[in-house]
N, C-alpha and C positions, 0 to 999 in steps of 0.2 A: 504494500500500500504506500503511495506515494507520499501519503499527508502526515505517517505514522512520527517522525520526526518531530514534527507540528504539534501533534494531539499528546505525545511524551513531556513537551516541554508545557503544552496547558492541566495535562495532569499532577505536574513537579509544581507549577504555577498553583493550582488550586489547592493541593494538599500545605503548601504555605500559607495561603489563604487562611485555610478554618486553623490553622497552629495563630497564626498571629490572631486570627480573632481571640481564641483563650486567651493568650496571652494580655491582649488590650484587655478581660472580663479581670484575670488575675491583677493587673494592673492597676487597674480601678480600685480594686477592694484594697490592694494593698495601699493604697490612697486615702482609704477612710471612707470610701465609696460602700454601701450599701448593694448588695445584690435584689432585687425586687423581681418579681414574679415576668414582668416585663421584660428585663435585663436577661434572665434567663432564655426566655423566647428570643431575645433579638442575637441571643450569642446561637442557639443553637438554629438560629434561620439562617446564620454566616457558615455555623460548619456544614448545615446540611444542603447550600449553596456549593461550599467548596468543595464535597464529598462527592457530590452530584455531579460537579465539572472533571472530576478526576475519575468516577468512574465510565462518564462518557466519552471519556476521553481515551480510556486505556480498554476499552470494551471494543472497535472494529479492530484494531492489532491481536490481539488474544482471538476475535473469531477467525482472522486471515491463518490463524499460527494453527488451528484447529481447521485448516482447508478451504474454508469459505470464499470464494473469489471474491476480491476486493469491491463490487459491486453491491452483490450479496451483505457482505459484512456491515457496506454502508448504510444499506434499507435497515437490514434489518436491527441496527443499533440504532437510526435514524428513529425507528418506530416505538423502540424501548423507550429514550432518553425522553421522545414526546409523551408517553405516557405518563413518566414518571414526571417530568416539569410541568406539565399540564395538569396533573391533579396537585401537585404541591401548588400550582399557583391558583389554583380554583378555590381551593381549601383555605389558604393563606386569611382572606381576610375575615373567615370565621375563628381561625387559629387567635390571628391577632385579637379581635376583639374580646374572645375569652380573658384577657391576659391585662386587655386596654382598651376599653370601652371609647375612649377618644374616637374623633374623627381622622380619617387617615389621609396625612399630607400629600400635597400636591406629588412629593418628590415619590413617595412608598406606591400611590393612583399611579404614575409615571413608569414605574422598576415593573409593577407588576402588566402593566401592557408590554411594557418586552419582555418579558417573561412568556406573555400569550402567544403573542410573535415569535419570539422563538421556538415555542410549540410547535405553531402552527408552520412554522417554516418545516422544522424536525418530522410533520406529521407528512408533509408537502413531497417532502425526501425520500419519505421510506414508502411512496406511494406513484408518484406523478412524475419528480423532477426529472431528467436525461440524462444518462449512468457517466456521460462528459464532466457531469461536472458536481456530482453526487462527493466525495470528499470533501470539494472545495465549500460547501454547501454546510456542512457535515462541522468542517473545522471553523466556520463563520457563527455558526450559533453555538458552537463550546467556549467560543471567543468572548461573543454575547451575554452568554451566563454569568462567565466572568468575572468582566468587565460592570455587567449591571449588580452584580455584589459588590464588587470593588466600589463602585457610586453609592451604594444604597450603605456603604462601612462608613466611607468618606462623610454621608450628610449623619448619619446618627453620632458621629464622635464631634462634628460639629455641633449638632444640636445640644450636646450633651455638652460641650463644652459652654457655650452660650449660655442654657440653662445654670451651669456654675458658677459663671462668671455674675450672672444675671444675680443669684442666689447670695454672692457677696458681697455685692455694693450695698453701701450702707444705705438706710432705708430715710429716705426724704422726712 
């Protein structure tokens, strides 16, 4: 498989992912940070993002190494990986809500339509797309996945920060 190169180094990439998410969880608390029921959910939405990128990513290699022509391998990881992200994001904002009845920001509405997209790309793959270009396809939406945890880490350690800062200025 052409892209396996690719999809090794989004796998090495992801499995760093969900380690630095703990670590930023560990980080916090050893800060004087409180862990909250919330906090829990948004650590284990980061590993179970980057767990998800690395095994989609390390899943067409492993079926090519068991015979599958590189085509094959792509559908049919294609179809797995959309199952699998497509109910995790379908699910997502009942999850959340259990957790954190708030309304959910602009930026989390935004992660979770490419998350759909992504599905539905993945779902697009393993079904319709032209075997030309089915890898390429394949390593754009584990790209994707990501990339939109990378975003969705990036604005919650902001907010998180803002909300602290916010927390210690003295009160008027």
């Amino acid at each position: 498989m052409d892209a396996s190169g690719y999809l090794y180094t989004i796998a090495t990439v992801g499995m760093t992912f969900a380690g630095l998410s703990v670590l930023t969880m560990i980080f916090r608390q050893m800060l004087g940070g409180r862990m909250t029921k919330f906090d829990n959910f948004v650590t284990r939405t980061w590993v179970q993002l980057g767990f998800m990128t690395t095994f989609g990513s390390i899943l067409p290699p492993l079926l090519v190494l068991f015979g599958a022509p590189a085509p094959i391998a792509c559908r049919i990881s294609s179809g797995i990986v959309a199952v699998i992200l497509g109910s995790w994001a379908l699910t997502f904002p009942r999850r959340r809500h259990a957790v954190n009845p708030t309304r959910l920001p602009l930026q989390v509405v935004l992660f979770l339509l490419a998350m759909d997209l992504a599905a539905l790309a993945l779902a697009a793959n393993a079904t319709v797309i032209p075997s030309g270009i089915l890898a390429a396809l394949y390593a754009a939406a584990m790209t994707a996945i990501l990339l939109s945890a990378g975003l969705l880490f990036l604005f919650t350690i902001v907010h998180w920060y803002e909300a602290t800062i916010a927390h210690e200025q003295p009160k008027p």
